[in-house]
N, C-alpha and C positions, 0 to 999 in steps of 0.2 A: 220676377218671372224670367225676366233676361240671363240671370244669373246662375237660375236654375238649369233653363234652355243650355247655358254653356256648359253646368257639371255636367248635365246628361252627355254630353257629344263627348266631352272629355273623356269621361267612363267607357262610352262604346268602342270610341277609338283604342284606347289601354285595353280594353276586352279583344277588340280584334289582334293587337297586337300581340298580345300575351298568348293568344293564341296559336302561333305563328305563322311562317311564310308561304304562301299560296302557291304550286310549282305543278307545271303541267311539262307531258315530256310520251314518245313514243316507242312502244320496245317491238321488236321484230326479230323475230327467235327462229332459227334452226336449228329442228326441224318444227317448221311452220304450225304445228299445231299444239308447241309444247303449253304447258300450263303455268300460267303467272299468281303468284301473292303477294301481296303487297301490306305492309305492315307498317302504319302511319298516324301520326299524331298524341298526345300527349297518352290517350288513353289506349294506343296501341291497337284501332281497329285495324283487320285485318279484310280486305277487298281480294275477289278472284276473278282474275281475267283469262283468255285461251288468246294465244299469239296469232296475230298480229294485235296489238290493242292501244287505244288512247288512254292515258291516264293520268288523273286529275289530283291531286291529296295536298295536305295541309301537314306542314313540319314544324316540330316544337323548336321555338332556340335553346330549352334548357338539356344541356348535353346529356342528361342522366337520361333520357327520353330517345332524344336526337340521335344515340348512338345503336337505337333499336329502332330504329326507321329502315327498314329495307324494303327490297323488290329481289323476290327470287323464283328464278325460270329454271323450269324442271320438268322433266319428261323422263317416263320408265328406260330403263338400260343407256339412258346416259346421264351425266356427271350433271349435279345441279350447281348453278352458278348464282352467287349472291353479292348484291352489289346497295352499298348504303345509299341511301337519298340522298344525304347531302353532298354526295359526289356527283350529281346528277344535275347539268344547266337546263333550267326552263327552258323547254321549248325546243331540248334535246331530242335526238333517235336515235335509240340504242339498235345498233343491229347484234346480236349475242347467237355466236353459232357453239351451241353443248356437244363438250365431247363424248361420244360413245363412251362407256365402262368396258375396258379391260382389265383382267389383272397377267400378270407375267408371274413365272414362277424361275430364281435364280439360282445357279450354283456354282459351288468356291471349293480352291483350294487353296493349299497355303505352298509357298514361294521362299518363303524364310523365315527361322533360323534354320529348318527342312522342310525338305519336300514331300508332300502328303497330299493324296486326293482330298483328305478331310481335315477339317482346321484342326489339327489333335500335333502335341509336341511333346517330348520328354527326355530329358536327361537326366546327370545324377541326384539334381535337386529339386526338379517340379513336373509332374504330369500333368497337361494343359488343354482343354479342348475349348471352342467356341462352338454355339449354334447360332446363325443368323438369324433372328427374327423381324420383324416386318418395320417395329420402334427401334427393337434393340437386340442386345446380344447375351447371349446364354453362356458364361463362363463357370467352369468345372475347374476346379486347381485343386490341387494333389501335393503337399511337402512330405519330399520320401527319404527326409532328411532325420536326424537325432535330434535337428534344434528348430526351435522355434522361428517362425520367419513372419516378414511385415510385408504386407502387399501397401506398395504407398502410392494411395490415391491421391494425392496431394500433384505428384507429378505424373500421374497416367495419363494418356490422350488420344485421341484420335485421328487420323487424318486421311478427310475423305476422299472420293476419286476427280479432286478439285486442285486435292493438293489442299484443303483447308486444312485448317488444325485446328482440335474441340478437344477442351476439358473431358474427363470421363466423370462419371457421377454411380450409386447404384444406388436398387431399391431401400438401403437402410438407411439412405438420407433424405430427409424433408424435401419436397419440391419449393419448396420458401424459403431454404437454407442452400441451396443448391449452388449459391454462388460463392458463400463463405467457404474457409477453409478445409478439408474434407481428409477426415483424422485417418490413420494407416489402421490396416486390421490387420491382426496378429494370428497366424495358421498355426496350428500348435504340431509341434513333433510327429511327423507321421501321421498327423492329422489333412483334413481338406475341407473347402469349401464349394456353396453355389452361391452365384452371386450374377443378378440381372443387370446387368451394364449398359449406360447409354450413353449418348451426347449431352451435356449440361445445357446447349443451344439446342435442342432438339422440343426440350420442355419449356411452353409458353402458357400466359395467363391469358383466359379470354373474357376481356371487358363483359363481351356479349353475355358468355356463357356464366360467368364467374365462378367460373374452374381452370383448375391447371391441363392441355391438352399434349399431348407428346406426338411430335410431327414423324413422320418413318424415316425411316434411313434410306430409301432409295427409289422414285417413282413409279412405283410397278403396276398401277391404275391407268397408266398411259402410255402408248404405245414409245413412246420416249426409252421407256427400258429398254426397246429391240440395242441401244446403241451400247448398254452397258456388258456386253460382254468385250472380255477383255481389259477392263480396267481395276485399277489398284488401287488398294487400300490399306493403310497399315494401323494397328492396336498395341499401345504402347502400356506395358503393362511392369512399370518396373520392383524389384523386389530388394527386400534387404534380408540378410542372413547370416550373420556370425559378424558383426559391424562390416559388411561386405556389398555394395550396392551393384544388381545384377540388371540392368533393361532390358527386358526381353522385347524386341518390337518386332510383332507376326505382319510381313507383307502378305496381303490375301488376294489374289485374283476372282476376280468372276467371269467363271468358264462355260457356262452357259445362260441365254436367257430366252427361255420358252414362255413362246404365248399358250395361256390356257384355254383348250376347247379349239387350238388352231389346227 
């Protein structure tokens, strides 16, 4: 009987355990009435709270689990913030103030190899434009040439108004291949191409989501853009042609940044 008495305690104990760690913790959100969820435990229920609120939940340790454990505070026309449990000390109080949603609308001209209100270039071997998009970049190329030419992606890149410097990548490479070597494509004779261009750090995997997600090229959701007029950025976009290696690298200004709706 004794013996029994101890498997049972043993089992409950392993049962509570397996179940995991018990974590209590306070969140207090600006603006005060924003809406809380909470998403916790092995089987991923899902608790709703309205801010200011105590809250009590039980966390897996098995990370396949663990890593979809959140609290996320959100309120209409502003930005929702999400924040994992296990980042969270018992017994903590989150104070979390959501930023309003704006967006900004940007515009560029080009600075060099000329001067153009609009990213557009051309000489006796390529007619070039960009369109900025929100991920990425919209590239139109033109060879007004009699020979065949290579755009080598291999050494193109980007560098943002950081001064970083990023790989370029486009839509006809894999996002799971994105880091490997990235072949040159060949513009035929008076021939052109389109071609969507990005940052190869821009494209991330998300555990959460288990999808690949592409970050934007510039914060325009937050009033953070007001700063980016004026700053520079260059796309390096080099060519070959007649065994002849050409780097075209467009420095681009951004010459306005308007708030929408201001």
């Amino acid at each position: 009987m004794k013996k029994y008495l101890v498997l049972v305690c043993a089992l409950m104990l392993a049962s509570g355990c397996a179940s995991g760690m018990k974590k209590s913790f306070t969140v207090i959100a600006d603006p005060p009435d924003s809406d809380i969820k909470v998403v916790s435990g092995r089987d991923l229920d899902v608790e709703k709270y309205r801010s200011p609120a105590k809250i009590s939940v039980r966390i897996p340790k098995d990370s396949r689990f663990l890593v979809k454990n959140v609290v996320e505070i959100s309120k209409a026309a502003y930005k929702t913030q999400k924040i994992q449990l296990r980042d969270i000390q018992d017994g903590e109080v989150l104070n979390i103030k959501l930023d309003k949603v704006v967006a900004y609308r940007l515009k560029y001209r080009l600075i060099s190899p000329a001067q153009s209100d609009e990213i557009k270039f051309k000489d006796k071997i390529i007619s070039l434009s960009f369109v900025v998009g929100d991920q990425s970049f919209q590239m139109n190329l033109e060879n007004l040439t009699t020979y065949p030419l290579k755009i080598l992606w291999g050494s193109a890149d980007y560098t943002d108004i950081n001064s970083r410097a990023h790989r370029l990548m486009h839509f006809g490479i894999r996002y799971q291949d994105r880091n490997n070597a990235i072949p040159a494509q060949v513009v035929p004779a008076r021939g052109s191409i389109q071609q969507t261009v990005m940052p190869i750090s821009s494209v991330v995997y998300s555990q959460e989501k288990k999808a690949y997600e592409n970050f934007p090229l510039f914060p325009l959701d937050s009033d953070m853009a007001a700063g980016l007029k004026g700053r520079i950025f260059y796309i390096l976009i080099p060519v070959e042609i007649d065994r002849q290696t050409i780097p075209y690298n467009f420095k681009i200004e951004i010459t306005e940044a308007v708030k929408q709706g201001a």
